[in-house]
C-alpha positions as CSV (number, residue, x, y, z in Angstrom):
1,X,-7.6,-17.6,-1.8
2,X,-3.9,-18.5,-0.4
3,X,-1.9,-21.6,-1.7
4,X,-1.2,-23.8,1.3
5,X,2.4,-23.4,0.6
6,X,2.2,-19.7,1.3
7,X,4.2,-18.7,4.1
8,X,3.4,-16.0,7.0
9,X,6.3,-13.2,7.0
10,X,6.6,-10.3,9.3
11,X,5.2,-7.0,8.4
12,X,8.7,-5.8,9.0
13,X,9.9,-7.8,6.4
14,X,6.6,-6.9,3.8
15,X,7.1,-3.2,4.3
16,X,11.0,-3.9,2.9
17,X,9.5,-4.0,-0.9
18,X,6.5,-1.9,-0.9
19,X,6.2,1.6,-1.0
20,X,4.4,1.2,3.2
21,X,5.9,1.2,5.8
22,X,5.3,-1.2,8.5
23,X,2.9,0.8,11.0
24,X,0.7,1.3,7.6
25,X,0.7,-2.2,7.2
26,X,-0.1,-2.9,10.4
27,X,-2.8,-0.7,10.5
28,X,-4.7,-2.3,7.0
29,X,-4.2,-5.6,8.6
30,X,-5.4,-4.7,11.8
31,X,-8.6,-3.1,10.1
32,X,-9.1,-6.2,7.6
33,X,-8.2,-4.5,4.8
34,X,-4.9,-6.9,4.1
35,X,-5.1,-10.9,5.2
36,X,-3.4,-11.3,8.4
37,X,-3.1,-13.1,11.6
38,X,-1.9,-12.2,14.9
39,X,0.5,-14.7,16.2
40,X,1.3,-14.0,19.7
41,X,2.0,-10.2,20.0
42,X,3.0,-9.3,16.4
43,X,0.9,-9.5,13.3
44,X,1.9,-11.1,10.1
45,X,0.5,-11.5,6.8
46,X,2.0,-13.3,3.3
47,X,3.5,-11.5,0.3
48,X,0.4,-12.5,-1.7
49,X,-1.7,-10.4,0.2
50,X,0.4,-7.4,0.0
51,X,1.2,-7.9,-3.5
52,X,-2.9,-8.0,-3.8
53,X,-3.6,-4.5,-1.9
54,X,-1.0,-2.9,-3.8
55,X,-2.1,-4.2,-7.4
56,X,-6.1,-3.1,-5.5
57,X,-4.9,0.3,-4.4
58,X,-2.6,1.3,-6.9
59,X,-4.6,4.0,-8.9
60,X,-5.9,5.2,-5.5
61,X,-1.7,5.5,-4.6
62,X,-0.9,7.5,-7.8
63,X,-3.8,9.8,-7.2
64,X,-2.5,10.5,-3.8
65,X,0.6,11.6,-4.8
66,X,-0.6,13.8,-7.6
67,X,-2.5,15.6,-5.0
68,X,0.6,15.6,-2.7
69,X,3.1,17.0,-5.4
70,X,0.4,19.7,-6.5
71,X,0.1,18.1,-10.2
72,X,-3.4,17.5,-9.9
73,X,-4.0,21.2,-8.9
74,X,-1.9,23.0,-11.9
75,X,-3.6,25.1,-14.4
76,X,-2.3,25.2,-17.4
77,X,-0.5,28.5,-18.7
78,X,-1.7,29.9,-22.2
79,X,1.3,31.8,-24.1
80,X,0.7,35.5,-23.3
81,X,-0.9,37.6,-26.5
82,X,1.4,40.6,-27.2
């Protein structure tokens, strides 16, 4: 699933490129839904497995935000008949 070379990095430092922030990350890890380990008190995970979530979640992302910016709620107008 992971190439041995693949390296553990903060979620601090995984939340810098994605659209998450690091609590959300924290929280997917926490709940299995990104690979992670818990090395002492912090949690870390690899860029592979965050660049995987995103590339899973990403039409479920873009849906979100259509719903947040109202797009996915707008009727649209017909021209008015005079």
């Amino acid at each position: 699933m992971f190439g041995e070379n693949e390296q553990f990095i903060s979620l601090a430092e995984a939340a810098e490129n994605t659209p998450y922030s690091q609590e959300y990350l924290s929280l997917r890890v926490r709940t299995g839904k990104i690979y992670g380990k818990k090395i002492g008190r912090n949690w870390y995970t690899t860029r592979y497995a965050v660049k995987t979530y995103i590339a899973d979640h990403r039409e479920d992302s873009l849906q979100y935000e259509e719903r947040r910016n109202g797009s996915a709620h707008r009727v649209k107008q017909s021209p008015v008949a005079e």
